[in-house]
Residue frames relative to the residue before (quaternion, step in Angstrom):
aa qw qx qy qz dx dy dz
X 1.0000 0.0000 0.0000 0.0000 0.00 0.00 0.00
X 0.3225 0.7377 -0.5844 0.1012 3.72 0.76 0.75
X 0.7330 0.4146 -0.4601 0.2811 3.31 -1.50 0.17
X 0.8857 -0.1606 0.1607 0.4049 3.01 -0.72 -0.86
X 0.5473 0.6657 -0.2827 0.4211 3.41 1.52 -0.78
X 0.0722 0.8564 -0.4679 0.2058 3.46 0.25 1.65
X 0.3379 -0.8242 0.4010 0.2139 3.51 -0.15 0.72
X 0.8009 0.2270 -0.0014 0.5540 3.42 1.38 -0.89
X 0.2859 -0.7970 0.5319 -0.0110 3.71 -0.68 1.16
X 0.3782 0.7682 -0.5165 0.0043 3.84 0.21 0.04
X 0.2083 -0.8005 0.5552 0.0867 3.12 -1.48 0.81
X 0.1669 0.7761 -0.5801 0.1826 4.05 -0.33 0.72
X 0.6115 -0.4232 0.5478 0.3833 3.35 -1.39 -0.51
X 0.3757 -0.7015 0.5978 0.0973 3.64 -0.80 1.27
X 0.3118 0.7612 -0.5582 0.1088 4.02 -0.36 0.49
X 0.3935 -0.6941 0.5675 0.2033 3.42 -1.41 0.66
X 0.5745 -0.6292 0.4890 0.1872 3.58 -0.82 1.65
X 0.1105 0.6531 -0.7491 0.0076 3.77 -1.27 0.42
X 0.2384 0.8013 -0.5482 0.0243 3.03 -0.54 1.38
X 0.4287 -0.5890 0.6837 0.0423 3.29 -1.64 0.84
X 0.0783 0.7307 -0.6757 -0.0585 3.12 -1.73 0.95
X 0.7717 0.3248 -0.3925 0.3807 3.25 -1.57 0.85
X 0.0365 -0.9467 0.2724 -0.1679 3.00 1.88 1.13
X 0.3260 0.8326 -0.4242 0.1434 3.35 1.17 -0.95
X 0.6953 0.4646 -0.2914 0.4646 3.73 0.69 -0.98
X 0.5997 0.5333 -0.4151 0.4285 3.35 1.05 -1.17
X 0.7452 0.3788 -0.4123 0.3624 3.63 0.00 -1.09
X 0.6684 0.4196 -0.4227 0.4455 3.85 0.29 -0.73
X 0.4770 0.5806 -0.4955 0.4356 3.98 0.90 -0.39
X 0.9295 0.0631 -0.0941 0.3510 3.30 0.20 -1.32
X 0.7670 -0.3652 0.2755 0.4500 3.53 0.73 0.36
X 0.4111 0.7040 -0.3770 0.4395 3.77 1.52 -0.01
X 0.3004 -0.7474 0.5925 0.0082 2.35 -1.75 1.48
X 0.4858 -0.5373 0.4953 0.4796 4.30 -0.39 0.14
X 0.8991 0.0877 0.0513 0.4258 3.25 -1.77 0.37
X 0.6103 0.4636 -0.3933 0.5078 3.66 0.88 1.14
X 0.2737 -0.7446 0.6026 0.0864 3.81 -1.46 0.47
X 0.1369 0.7875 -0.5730 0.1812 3.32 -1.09 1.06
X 0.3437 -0.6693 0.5421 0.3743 3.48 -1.05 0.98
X 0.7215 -0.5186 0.3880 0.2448 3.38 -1.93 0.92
X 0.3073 -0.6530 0.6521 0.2324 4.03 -0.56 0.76
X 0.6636 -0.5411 0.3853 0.3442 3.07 -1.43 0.35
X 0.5377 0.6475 -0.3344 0.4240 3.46 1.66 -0.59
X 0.6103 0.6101 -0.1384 0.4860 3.60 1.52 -1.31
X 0.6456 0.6210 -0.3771 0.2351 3.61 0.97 -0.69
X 0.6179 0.6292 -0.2567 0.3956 3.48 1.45 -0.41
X 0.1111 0.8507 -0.3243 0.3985 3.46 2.11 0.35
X 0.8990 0.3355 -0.1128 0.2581 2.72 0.09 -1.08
X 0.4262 0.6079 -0.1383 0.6555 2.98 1.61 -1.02
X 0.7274 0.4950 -0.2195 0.4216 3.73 0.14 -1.24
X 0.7269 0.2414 -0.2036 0.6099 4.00 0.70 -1.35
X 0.6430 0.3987 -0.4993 0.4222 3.97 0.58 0.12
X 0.6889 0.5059 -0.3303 0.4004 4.05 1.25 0.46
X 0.5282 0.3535 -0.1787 0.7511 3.22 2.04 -0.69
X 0.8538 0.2419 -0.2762 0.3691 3.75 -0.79 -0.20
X 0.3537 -0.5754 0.6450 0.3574 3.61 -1.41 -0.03
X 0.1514 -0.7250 0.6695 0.0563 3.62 -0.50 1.49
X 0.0955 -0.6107 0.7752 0.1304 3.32 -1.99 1.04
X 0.4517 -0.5953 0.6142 0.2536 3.24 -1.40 1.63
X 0.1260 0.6348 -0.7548 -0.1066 3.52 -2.03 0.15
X 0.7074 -0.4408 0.5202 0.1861 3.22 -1.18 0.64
X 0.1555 -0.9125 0.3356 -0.1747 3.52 0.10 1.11
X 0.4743 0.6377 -0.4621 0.3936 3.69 -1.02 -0.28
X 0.3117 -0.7022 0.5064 0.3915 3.88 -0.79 0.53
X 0.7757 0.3241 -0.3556 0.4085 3.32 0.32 -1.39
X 0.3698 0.5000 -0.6670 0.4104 4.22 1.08 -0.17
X 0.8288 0.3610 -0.3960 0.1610 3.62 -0.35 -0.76
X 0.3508 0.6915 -0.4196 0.4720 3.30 1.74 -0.79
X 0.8731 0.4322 -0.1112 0.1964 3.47 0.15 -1.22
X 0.4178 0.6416 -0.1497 0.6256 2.69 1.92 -0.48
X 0.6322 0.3856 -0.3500 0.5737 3.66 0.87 -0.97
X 0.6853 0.5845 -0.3330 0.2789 3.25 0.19 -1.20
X 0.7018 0.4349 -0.3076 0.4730 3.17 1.16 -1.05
X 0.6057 0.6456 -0.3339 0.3239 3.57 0.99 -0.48
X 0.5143 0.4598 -0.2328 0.6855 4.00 1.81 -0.14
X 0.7728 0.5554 -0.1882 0.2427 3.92 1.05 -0.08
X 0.5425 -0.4635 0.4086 0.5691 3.46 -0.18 0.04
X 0.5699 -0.3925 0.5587 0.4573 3.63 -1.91 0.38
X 0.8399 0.1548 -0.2435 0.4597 3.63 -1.89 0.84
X 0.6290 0.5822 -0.5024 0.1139 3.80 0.21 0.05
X 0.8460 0.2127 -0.2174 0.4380 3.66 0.64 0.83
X 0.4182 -0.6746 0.6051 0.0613 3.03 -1.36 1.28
X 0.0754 -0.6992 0.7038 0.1007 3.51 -1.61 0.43
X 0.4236 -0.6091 0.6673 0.0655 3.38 -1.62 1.39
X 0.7376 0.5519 -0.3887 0.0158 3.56 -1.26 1.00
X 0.4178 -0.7302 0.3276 0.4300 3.72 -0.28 -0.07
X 0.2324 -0.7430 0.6246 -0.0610 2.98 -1.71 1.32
X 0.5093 -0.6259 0.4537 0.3782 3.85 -1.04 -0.08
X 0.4963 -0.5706 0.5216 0.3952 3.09 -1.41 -0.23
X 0.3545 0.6358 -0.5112 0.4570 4.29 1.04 0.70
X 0.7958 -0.3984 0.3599 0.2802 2.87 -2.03 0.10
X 0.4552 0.6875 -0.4280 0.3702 3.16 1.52 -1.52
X 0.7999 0.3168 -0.2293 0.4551 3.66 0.20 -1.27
X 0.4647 0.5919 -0.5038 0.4241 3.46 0.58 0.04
X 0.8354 0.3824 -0.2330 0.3187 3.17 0.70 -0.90
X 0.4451 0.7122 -0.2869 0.4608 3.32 1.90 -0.13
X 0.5752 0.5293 -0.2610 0.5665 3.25 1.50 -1.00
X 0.7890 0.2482 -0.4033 0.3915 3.45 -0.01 -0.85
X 0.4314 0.6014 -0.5085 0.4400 4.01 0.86 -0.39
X 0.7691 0.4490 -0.2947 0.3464 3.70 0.36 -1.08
X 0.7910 0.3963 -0.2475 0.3951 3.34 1.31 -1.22
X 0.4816 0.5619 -0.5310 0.4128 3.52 1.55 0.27
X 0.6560 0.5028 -0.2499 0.5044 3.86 0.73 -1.17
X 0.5255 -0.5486 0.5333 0.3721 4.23 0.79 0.05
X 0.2853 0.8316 -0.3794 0.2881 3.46 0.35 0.03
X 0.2214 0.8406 -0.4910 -0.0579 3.94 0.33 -0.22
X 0.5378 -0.6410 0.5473 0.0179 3.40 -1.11 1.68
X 0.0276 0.7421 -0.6467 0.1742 3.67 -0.42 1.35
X 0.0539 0.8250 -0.5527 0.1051 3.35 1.35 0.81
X 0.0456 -0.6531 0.7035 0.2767 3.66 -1.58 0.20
X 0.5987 -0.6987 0.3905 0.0303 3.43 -0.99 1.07
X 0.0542 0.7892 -0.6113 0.0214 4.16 0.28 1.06
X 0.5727 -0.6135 0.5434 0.0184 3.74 -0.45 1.45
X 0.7503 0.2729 -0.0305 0.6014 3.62 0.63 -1.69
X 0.8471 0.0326 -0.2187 0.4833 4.23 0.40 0.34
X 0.6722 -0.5562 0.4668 0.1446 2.49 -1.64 1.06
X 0.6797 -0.5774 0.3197 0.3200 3.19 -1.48 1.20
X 0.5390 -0.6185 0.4162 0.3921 3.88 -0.79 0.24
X 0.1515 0.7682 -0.6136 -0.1022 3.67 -0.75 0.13
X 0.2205 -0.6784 0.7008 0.0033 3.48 -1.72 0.36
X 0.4165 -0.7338 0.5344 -0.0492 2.91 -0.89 1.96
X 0.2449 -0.7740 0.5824 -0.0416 3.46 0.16 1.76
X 0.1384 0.7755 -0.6154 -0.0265 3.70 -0.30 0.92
X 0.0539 -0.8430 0.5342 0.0337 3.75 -0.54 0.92
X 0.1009 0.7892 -0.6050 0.0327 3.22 -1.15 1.44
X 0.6828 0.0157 -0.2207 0.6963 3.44 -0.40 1.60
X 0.7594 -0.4325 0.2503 0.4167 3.35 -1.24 -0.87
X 0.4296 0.6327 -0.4813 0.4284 3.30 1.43 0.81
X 0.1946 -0.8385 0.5082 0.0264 3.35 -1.29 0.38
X 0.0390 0.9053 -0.3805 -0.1849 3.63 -0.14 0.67
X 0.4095 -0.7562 0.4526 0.2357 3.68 -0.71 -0.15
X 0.2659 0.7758 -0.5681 -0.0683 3.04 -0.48 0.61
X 0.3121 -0.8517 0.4200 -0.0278 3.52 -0.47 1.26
X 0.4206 -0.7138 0.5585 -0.0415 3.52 -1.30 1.51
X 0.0016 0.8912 -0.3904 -0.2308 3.46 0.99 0.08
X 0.2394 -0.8902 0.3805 0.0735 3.56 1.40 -0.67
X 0.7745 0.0681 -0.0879 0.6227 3.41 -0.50 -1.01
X 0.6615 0.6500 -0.3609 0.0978 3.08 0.61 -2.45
X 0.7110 0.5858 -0.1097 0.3731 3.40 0.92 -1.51
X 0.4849 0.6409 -0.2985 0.5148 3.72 1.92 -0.13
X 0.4894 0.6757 -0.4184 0.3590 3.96 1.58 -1.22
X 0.0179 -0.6786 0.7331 0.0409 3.14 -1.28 1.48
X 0.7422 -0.5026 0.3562 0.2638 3.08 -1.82 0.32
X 0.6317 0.6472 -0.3171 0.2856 3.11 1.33 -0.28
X 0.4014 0.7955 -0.3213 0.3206 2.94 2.00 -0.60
X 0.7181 0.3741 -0.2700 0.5209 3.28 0.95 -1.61
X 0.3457 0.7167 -0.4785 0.3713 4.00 0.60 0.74
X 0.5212 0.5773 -0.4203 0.4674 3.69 1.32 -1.58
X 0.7778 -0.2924 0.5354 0.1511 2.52 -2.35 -0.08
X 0.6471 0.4185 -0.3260 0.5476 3.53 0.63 -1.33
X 0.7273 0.5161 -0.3586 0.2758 3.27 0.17 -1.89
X 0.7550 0.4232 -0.3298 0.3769 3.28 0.55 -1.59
X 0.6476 0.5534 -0.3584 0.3820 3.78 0.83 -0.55
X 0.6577 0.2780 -0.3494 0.6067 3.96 0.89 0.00
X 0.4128 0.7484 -0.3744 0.3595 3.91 0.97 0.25
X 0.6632 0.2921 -0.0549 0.6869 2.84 0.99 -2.03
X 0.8082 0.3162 -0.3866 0.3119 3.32 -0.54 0.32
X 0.4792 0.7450 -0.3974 0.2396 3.25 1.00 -0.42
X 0.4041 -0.7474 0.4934 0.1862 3.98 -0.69 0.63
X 0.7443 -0.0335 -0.0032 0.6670 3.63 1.22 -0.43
X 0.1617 -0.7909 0.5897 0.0227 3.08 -1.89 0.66
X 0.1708 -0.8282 0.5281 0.0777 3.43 -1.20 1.41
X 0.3835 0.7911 -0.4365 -0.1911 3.28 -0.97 0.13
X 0.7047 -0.4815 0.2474 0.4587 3.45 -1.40 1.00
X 0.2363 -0.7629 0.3887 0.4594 3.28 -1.38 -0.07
X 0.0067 -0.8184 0.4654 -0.3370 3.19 1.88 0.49
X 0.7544 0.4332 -0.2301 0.4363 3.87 0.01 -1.82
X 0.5250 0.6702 -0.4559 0.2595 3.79 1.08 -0.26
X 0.6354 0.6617 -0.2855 0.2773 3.01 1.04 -1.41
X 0.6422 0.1704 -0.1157 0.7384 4.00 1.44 -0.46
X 0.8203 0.4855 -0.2801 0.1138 3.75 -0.10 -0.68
X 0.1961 0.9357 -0.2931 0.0072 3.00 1.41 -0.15
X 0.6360 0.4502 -0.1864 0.5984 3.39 1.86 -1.16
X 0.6316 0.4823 -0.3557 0.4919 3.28 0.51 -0.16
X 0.7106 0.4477 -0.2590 0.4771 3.86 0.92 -0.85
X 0.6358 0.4738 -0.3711 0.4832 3.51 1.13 -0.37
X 0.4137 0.6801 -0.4014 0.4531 3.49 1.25 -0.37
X 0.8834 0.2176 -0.1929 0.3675 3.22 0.35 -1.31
X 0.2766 0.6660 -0.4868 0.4929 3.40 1.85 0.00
X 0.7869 0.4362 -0.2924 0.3241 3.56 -0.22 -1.49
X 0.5894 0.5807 -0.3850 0.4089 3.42 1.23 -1.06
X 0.6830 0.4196 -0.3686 0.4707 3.78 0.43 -1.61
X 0.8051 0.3014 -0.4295 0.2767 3.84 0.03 -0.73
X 0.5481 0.6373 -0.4119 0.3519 3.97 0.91 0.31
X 0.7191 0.3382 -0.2594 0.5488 2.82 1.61 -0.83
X 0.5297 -0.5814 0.5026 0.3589 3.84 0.96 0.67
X 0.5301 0.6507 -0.4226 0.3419 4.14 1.00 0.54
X 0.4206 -0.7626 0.2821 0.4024 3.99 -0.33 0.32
X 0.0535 -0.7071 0.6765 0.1989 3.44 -0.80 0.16
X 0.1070 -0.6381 0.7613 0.0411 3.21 -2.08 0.89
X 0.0956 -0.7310 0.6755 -0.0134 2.94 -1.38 0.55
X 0.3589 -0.7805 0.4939 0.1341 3.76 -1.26 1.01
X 0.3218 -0.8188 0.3727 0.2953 3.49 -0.29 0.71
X 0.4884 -0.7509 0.3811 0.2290 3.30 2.02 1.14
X 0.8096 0.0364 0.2838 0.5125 4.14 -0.68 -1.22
X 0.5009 -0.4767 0.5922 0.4137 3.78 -1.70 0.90
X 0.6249 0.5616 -0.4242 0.3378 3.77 0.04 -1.47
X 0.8205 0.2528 -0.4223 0.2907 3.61 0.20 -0.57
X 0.6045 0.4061 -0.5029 0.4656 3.62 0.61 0.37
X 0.6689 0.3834 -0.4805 0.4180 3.48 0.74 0.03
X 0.7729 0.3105 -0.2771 0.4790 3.68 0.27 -0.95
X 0.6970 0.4939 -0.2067 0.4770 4.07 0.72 -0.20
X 0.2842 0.8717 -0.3681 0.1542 3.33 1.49 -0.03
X 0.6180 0.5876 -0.1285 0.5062 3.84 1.28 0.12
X 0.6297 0.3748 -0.1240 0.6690 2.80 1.67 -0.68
X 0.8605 0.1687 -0.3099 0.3674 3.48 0.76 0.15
X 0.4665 0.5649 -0.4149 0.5396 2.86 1.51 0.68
X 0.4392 0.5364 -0.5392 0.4782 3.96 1.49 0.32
X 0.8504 0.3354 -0.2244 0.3378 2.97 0.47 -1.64
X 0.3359 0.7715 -0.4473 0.3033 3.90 1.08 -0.74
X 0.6522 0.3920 -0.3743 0.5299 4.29 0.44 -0.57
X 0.8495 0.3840 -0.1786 0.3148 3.40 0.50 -0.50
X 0.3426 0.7023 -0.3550 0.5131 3.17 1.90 0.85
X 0.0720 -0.6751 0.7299 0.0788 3.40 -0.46 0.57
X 0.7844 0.3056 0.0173 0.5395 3.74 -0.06 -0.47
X 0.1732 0.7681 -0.5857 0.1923 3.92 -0.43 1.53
X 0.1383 -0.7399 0.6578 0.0272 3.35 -0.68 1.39
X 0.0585 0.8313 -0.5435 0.1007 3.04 -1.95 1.06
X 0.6857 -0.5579 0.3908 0.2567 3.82 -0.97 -0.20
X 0.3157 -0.4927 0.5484 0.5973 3.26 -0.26 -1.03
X 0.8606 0.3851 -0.1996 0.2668 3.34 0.26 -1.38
X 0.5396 0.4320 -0.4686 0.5501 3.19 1.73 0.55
X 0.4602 0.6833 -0.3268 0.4631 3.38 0.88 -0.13
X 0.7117 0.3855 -0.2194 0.5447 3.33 0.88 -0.94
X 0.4853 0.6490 -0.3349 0.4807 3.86 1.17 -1.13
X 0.6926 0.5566 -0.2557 0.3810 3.30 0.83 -1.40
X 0.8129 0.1188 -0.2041 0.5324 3.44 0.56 -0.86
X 0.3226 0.5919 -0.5504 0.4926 3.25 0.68 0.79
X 0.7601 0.2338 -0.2653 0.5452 3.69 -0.06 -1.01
X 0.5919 0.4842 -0.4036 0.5023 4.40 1.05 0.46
X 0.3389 -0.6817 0.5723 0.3049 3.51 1.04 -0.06
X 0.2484 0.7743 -0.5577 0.1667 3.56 0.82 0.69
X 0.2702 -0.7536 0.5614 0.2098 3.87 0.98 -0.15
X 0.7430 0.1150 -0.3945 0.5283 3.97 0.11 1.05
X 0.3941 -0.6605 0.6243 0.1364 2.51 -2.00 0.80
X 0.8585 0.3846 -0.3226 0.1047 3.75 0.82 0.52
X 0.6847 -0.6586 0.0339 0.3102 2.75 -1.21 2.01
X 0.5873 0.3941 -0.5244 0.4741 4.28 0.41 0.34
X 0.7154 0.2527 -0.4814 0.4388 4.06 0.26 -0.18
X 0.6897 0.3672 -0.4588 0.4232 3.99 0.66 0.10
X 0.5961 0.4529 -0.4802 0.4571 3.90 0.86 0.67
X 0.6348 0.5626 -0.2617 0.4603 3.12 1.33 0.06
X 0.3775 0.6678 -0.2987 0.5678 3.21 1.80 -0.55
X 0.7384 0.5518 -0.1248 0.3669 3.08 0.58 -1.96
X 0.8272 0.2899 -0.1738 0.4488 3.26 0.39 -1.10
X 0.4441 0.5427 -0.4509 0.5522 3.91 1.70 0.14
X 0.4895 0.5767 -0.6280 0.1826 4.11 0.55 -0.95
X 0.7337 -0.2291 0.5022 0.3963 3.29 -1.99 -0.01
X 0.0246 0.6586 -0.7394 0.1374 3.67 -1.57 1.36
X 0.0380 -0.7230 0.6742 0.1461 2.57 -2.20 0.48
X 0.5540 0.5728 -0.5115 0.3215 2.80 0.70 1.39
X 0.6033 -0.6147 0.3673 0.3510 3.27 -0.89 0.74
X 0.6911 0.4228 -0.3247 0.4881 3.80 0.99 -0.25
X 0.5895 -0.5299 0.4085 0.4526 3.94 -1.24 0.79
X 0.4374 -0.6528 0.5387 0.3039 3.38 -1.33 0.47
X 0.2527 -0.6697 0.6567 0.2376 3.90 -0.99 1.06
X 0.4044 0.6537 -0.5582 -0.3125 3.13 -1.78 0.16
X 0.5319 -0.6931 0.4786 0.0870 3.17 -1.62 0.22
X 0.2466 -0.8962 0.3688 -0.0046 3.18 -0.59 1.72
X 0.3300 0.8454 -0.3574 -0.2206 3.43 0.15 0.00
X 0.3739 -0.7979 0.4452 0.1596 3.60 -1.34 0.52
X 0.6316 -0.4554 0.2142 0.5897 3.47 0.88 0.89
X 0.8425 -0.1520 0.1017 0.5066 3.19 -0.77 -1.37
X 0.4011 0.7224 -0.3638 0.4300 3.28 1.13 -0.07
X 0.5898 -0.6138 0.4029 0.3363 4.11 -1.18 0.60
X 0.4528 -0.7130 0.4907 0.2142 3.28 -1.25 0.96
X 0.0588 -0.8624 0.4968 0.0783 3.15 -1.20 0.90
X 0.2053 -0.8303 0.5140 0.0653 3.02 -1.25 1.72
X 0.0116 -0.7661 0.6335 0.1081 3.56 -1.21 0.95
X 0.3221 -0.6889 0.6387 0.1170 3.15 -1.45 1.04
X 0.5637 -0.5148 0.5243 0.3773 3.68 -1.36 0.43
X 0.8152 0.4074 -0.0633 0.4067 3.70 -0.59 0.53
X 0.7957 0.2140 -0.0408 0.5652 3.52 1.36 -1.09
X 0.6461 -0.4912 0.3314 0.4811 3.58 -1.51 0.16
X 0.4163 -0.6307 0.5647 0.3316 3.55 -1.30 0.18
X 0.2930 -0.7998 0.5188 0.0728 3.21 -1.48 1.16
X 0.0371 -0.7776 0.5675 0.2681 3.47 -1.06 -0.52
X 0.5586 -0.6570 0.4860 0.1422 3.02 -1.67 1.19
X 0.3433 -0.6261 0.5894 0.3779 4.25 0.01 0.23
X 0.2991 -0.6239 0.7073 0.1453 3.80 -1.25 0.49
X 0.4200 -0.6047 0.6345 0.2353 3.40 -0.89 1.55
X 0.5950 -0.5960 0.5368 0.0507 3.42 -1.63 1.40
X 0.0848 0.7467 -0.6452 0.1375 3.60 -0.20 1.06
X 0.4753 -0.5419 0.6359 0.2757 3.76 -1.28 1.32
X 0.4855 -0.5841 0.5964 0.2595 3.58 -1.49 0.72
X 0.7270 0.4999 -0.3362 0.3294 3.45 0.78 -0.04
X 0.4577 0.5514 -0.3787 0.5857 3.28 1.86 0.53
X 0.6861 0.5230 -0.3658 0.3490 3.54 1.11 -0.59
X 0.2339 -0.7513 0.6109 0.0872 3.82 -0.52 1.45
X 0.7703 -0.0324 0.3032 0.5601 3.82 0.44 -1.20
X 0.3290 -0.6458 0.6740 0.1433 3.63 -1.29 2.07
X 0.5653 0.6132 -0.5015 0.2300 3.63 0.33 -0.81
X 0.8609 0.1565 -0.2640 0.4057 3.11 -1.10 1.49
X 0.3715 0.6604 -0.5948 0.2682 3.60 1.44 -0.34
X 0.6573 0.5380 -0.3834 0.3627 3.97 0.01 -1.25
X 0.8608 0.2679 -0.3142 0.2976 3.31 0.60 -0.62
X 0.2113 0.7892 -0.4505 0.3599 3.08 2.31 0.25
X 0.6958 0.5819 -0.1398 0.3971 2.89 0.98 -2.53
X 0.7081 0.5077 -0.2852 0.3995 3.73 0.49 -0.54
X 0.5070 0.7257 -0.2034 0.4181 3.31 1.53 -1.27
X 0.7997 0.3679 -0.1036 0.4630 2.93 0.44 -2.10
X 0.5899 0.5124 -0.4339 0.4486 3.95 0.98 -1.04
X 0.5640 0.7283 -0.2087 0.3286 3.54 0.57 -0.88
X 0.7051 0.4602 -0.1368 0.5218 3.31 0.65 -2.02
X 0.7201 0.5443 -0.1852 0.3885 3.37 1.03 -1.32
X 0.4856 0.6413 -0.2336 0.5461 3.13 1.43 -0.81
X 0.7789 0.2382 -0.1711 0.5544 3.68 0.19 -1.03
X 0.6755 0.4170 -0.4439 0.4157 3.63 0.62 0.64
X 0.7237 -0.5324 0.1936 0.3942 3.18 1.31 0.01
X 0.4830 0.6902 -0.3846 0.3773 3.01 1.34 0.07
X 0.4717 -0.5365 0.5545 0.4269 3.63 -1.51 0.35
X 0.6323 -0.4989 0.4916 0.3309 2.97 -2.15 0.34
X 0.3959 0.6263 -0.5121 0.4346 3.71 1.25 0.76
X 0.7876 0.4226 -0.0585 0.4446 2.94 0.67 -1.63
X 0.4875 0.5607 -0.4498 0.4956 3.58 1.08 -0.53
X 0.8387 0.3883 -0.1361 0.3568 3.66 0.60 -1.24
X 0.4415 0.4713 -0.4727 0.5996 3.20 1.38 0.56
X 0.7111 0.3708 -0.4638 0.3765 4.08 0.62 -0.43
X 0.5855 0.5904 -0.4348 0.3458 3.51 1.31 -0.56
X 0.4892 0.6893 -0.3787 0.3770 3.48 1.26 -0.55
X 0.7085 0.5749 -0.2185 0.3461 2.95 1.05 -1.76
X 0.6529 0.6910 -0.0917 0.2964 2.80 1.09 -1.42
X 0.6193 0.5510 -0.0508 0.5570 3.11 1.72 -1.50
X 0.6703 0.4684 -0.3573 0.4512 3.31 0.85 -0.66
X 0.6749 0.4143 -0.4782 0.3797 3.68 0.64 -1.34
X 0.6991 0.5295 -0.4101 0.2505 3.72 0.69 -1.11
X 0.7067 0.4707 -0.2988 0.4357 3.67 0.97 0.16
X 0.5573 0.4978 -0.3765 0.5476 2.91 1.45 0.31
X 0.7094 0.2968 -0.3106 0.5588 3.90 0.94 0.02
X 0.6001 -0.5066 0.4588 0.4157 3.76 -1.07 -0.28
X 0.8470 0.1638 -0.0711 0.5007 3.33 -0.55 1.11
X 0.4225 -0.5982 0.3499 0.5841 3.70 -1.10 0.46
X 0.0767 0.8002 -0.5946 -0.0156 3.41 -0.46 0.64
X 0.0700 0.8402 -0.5038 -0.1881 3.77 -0.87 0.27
X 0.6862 -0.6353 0.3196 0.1531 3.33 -1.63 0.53
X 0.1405 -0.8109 0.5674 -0.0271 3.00 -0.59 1.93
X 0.4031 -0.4491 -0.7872 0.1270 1.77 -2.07 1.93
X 0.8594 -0.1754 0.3438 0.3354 2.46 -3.26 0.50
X 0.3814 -0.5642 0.7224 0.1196 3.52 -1.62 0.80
X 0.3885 -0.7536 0.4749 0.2358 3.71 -0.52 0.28
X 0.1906 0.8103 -0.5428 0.1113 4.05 0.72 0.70
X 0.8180 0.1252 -0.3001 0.4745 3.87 -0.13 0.99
C-alpha cells in the first residue's frame, strides 16, 4: 500500500499522556472528577508541574483519535493510516512521532514553533481515570495544513475517515472539510463523541457535523450529554442511540452507532432497524492495570475491522478485543509481536 493509497485519515488533537496513579489527592486538589475528561482551567494549569513533583509520572504517547488510529492501524496492512494534527517543535512531539512510527502510524503533523506540545494529566484512581488536558499546540491546527502536499495526498485517497470529537472544541472548519470530502466521495466518516462536555458545551459543532457521520462512537455518559444537550427527556442508553442514529443525514448509507458501557454490553443502533447489544468479553479486575484509552482501543479495532471487511458484528468483537489488551497494559498500548484479533 505505498504511496498515497491510504485506507484511514484521522484527525484529533495529538497530546502526550502524564500519568499518575493513586491520584486521589490530585482530583480533590483540583476540582476532578473519576472516569471523566476536561480541558484544563486556568486554575488547573499548575497540574502538571504539581504531579511531575509529587508522583512518579509514566509518559505515553497520547491523543484520542492518535490512539483510535494507531489501533486501527494495528488489524491493517503495513502503511494503512495517516494522522491530521498540530504539534510543537519540543521533544513532547518527538515522542509522538516515534510512538506512531513504531505502531505504522504516519504523522502529518502541522508544526506551531511558538507552542508547546499538548499534554493531559492522566490521573488514575482504581480503574477510573481522569483527564485533565492542556491542549497547547493541538488547538493552533489550521485548515491550511490540509492544503500541503502530504496532507492533500493521503486526503484524496483515503477510504475512510475519523475524527476525534475532542478536535471540536477549535476545529470545526477543518472537520467539515473532511466531512464534505467523505460524503462526495460516497466514503465513510466516523467520528467519536470523545468527552460529556463536548455535546454539552460544543453543542453547534456537533450538530454541523452530526449529518455527515455515518458511524458515531460513544459512552454512556456521553451518550447521555447527548440527549441532554437535545432535550431528548430519557436517559436510556438504546432509545438515545437510536435518537442518535435516526438524527438528520447526508449520507446515503444508514447511520451505525456504537455504545459502550465498560463492562457492561455494547450497544448497536442502526438508522432504520432494532437496536442491539453486543455481550462484553469478561475480564477479572485483576488483569485490569489502566482504562485510559480502552474507548479508543474499542474504536480503533471496530474500525480497522470495518475497513477489512468485516461486519459491524465482527468489527465489534475486534474492538472488544482490542479494548481488552489496552487495559491490561498501561496506556493505549499494544502488543508487539501483533496479537492475532480477527
Amino acid at each position: 500500500m505505498a504511496g498515497g493509497n491510504f485506507e484511514l485519515v484521522a484527525m484529533g488533537n495529538p497530546l502526550l499522556d502524564m500519568q499518575i496513579r493513586n491520584g486521589e489527592k490530585v482530583l480533590e486538589k483540583y476540582g476532578l472528577n473519576a472516569n471523566d475528561a476536561v480541558l484544563a482551567t486556568p486554575e488547573q494549569l499548575s497540574i502538571y508541574q504539581h504531579i511531575v513533583d509529587n508522583y512518579e509520572v509514566t509518559y505515553v504517547a497520547g491523543g484520542a483519535a492518535q490512539n483510535a488510529a494507531r489501533c486501527a492501524q494495528y488489524v491493517l496492512p503495513e502503511k494503512s493510516t495517516a494522522y491530521l494534527g498540530c504539534v510543537g517543535s519540543d521533544a513532547l512531539a518527538d515522542q509522538l512521532r516515534a510512538a506512531n512510527d513504531k505502531e505504522g502510524l504516519r504523522s502529518i503533523y502541522q508544526v506551531d514553533k511558538e507552542t508547546p506540545t499538548g499534554s493531559c494529566a492522566v490521573v488514575i484512581t482504581g480503574h477510573d481515570r481522569s483527564l485533565c488536558t492542556n491542549l497547547g499546540a493541538a488547538e493552533k491546527f489550521n485548515k491550511s495544513h490540509l492544503e500541503t502536499p502530504e496532507a492533500k495526498e493521503v486526503i484524496s485517497n483515503a477510504k475512510f475517515f475519523y475524527l476525534g470529537g475532542f478536535f471540536l472544541t477549535h476545529g470545526i472548519e477543518s472537520a467539515m472539510i473532511l466531512a464534505k470530502e467523505a460524503n462526495s466521495r460516497n466514503v465513510p466518516f466516523a467520528m467519536n463523541l470523545s468527552a460529556p462536555f463536548i455535546p454539552q458545551f460544543f453543542k453547534a459543532q456537533v450538530d454541523e457535523i452530526l449529518p455527515y457521520a455515518d458511524i458515531i462512537f460513544g459512552n454512556e455518559s456521553e451518550a447521555e450529554a447527548w440527549a441532554e444537550s437535545q432535550s431528548l427527556g430519557s436517559k436510556d442508553l438504546t432509545t438515545i442511540a437510536q435518537a442518535i442514529a435516526d438524527y438528520k443525514s447526508v449520507s446515503s448509507r444508514p447511520r451505525q452507532v456504537i455504545i459502550t458501557q465498560g463492562s457492561q454490553p455494547t450497544i448497536l443502533a442502526v438508522a432504520g432497524k432494532e437496536v442491539a447489544v453486543h455481550e462484553t468479553p469478561k475480564i477479572n479486575p485483576a488483569d485490569i492495570v489502566d482504562t485510559n484509552g480502552a474507548g479508543d482501543a474499542f474504536a480503533g479495532g471496530v474500525m480497522g475491522a470495518l475497513i477489512a471487511g468485516k461486519t459491524i458484528e465482527q468489527a465489534i468483537d475486534v474492538g472488544h478485543k482490542l479494548g481488552g489488551m489496552c487495559i491490561g497494559q498501561v496506556g493505549p498500548i499494544l502488543k508487539f509481536p501483533k496479537v492475532q484479533v480477527m
